[in-house]
C-alpha positions in Angstrom: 87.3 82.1 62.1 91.3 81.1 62.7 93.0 81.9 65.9 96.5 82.4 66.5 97.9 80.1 68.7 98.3 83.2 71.4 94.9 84.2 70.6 93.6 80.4 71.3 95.4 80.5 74.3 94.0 83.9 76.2 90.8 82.3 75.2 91.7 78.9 77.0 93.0 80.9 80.2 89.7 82.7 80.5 87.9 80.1 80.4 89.7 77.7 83.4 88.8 81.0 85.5 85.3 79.7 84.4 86.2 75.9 84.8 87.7 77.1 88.5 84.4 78.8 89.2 82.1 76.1 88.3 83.9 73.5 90.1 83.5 75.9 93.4 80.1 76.1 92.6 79.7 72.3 92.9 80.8 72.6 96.1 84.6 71.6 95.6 87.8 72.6 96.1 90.6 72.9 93.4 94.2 72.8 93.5 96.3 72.9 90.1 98.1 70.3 88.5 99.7 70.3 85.1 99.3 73.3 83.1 102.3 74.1 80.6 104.8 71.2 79.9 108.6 72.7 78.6 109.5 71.3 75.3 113.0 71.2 77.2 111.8 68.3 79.4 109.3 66.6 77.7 110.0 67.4 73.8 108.5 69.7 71.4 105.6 68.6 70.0 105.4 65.1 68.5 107.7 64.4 70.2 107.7 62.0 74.0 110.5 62.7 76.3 109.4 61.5 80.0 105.8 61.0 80.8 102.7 62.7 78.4 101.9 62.6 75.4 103.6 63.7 72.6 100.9 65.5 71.2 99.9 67.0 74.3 97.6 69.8 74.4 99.7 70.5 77.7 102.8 71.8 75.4 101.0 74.3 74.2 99.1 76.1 76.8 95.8 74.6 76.0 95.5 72.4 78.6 95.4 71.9 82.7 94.8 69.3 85.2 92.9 70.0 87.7 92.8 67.9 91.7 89.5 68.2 92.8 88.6 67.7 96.5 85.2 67.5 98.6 84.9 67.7 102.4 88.9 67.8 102.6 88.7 64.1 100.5 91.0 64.3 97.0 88.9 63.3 94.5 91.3 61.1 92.1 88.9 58.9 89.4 87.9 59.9 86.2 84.1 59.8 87.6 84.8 62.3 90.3 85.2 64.6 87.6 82.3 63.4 85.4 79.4 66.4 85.9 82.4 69.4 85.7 84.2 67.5 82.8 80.4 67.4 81.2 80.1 71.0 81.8 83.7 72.0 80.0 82.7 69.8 77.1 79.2 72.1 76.6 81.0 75.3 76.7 82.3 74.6 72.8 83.3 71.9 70.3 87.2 73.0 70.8 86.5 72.1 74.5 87.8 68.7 75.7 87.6 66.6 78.8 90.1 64.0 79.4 87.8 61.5 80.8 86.8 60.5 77.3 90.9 59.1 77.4 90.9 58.0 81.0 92.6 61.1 82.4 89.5 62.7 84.5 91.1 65.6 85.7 92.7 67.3 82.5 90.6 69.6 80.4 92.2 71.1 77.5 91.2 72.8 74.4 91.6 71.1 71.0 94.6 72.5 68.9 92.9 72.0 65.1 92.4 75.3 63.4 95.5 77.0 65.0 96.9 79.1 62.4 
């Protein structure tokens, strides 16, 4: 089955309430980083203005970085992330962590199959 682009991205919304939940869980705290990145300060896609890249998931909704953080301790490597990036990547085959790119903390759904 096809999504629409809004369609894929409801989807992706309900499941970082998930995401949040697991990662409390685990027994951290979250805090939010990147989520949506304007095509007015970073280029539509394909295209790189400033720092990202120009593919990023992050331009259209289907991504979000995430700052973990144990026993008041921010969690910043890619491994800190490892078991809850693991998790993401089980809940589907669109599902993908960033710490297969070096960027531990971003989880994102795939765009393919957007119609």
């Amino acid at each position: 089955m096809t999504e629409t682009l809004g369609q894929k991205q409801r989807r992706f919304a309900k499941h970082v309430a998930r995401l949040i939940d697991k990662a409390h869980e685990m027994g951290y705290e979250v805090t939010l980083g990147d989520a949506y990145r304007d095509a007015r300060a970073f280029g539509p896609m394909g295209e790189r203005i400033a720092y990202g890249n120009a593919f990023s998931c992050h331009k259209l909704r289907l991504a979000i970085d995430l700052n973990l953080f144990k026993g008041g301790e921010f969690l910043q490597s890619t491994e800190d992330h490892r078991k809850l990036g693991e998790w993401w990547e089980s809940l589907g085959a669109d599902h993908c962590w960033g710490g297969r790119f070096e960027d531990g903390n971003h989880y994102s759904f795939t765009h393919e199959g957007i119609k």
